[in-house]
N, C-alpha and C positions, 0 to 999 in steps of 0.2 A: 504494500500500500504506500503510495505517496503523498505528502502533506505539502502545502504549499501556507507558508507563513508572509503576510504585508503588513507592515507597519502603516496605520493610517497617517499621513506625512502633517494635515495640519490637525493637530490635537494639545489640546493643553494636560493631558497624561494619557498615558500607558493605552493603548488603543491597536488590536492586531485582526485581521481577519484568517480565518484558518482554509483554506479551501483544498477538496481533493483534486485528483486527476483530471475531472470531466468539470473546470472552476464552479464546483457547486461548493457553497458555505457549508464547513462541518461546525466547526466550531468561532468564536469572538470571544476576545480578552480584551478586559476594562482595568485599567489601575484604578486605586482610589484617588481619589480629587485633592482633596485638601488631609493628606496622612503624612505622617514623617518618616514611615517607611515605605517599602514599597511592595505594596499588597497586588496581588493581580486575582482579580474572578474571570472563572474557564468557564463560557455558558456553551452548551451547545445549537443545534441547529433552532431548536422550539424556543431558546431561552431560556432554559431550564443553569440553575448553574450545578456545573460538571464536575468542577473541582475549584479548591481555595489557596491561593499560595499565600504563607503569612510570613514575611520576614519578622525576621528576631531586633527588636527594639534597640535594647543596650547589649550588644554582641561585640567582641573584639575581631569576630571572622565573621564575612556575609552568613550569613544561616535564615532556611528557608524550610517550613514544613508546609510539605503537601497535602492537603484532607484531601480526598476523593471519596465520596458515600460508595460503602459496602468493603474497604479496602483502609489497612491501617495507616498511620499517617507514616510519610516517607521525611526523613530531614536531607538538604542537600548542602553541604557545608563548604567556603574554598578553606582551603589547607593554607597555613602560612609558609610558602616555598619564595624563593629568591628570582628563579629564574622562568620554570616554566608554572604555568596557572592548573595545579591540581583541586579537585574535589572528588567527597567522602561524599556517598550514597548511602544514609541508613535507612536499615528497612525495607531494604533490598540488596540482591546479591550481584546488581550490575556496577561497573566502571567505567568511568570517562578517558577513551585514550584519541593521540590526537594534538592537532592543532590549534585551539581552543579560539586563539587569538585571531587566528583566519577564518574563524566558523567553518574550518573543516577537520571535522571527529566523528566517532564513535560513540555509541553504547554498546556494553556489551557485556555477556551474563556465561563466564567460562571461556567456551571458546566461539558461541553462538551471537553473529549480530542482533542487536536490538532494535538499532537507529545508525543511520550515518546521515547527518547533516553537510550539505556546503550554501555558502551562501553566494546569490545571486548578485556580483557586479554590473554597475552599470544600470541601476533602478535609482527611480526617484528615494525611497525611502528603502530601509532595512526589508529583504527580502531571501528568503533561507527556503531551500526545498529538501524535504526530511522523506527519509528511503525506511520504512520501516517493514520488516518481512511478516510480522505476527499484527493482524489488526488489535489481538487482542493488547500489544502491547502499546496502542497508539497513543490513548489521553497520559499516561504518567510519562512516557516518554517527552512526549511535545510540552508536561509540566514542566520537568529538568530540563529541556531546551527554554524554557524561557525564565529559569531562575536563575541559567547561568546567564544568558542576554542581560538580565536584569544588574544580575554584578557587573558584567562589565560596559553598561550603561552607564552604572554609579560611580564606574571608576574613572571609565572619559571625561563626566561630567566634574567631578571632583579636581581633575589635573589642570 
């Protein structure tokens, strides 16, 4: 299954359309408006919300838990490394390998793909197309795609 991620370009927060193969709307992601973290709600096609990402307030590392009803929450944390940008998946037995910084990586669970993302140059706004083999693995995957965007959103913006 393939996911097609766009940043809606004028938005005053967090704003993403999710579309499949055939550009039909699977999912849309909303940050909150006026938060001083950076929350994002997964609704899917009806509206319905899908999942909740909640960043960690007073945290010394990005840290991000994912609700998804029926499903225990996932944390996804960056690691403090010097050179390349690792993170900690708990709550699951996948890993991030990869280019992070180029938006092109992996998930991955052993030795089995999960997700490979690369992102799409030469768009008006942020635009990533995510390869996922299992649909069933599709909403928490595209979660940790956008909690890592979200870090290093925070960090562009902060430099």
């Amino acid at each position: 299954m393939k996911l097609y991620i766009q940043q809606r370009l004028f938005s005053f927060r967090d704003r993403f359309d999710i579309y499949d193969e055939n550009y039909e709307p699977v999912y849309s992601v909303e940050g909150e408006l006026f938060s001083l973290t950076h929350n994002l709600h997964v609704y899917d096609a009806d509206n319905n919300e899908a999942a909740f990402l909640e960043k960690k307030f007073l945290s010394f590392l990005h840290r991000f838990t994912i609700q998804i009803p029926g499903l225990e929450p996932v944390e996804v944390t960056k690691e403090f490394s010097f050179f390349r940008p690792r993170y900690r998946i708990e709550g699951s037995d996948w890993r991030l390998e990869g280019d992070i910084f180029a938006h092109e990586y992996q998930l991955v669970s052993g030795n089995r793909p999960v997700l490979s993302i690369t992102k799409k140059w030469l768009s008006w706004a942020d635009s990533y197309e995510l390869d996922i083999p299992d649909e069933e693995d599709a909403l928490l995957a595209l979660c940790i795609v956008l909690c890592v965007d979200a870090v290093l959103d925070t960090e562009r913006s902060s430099n």
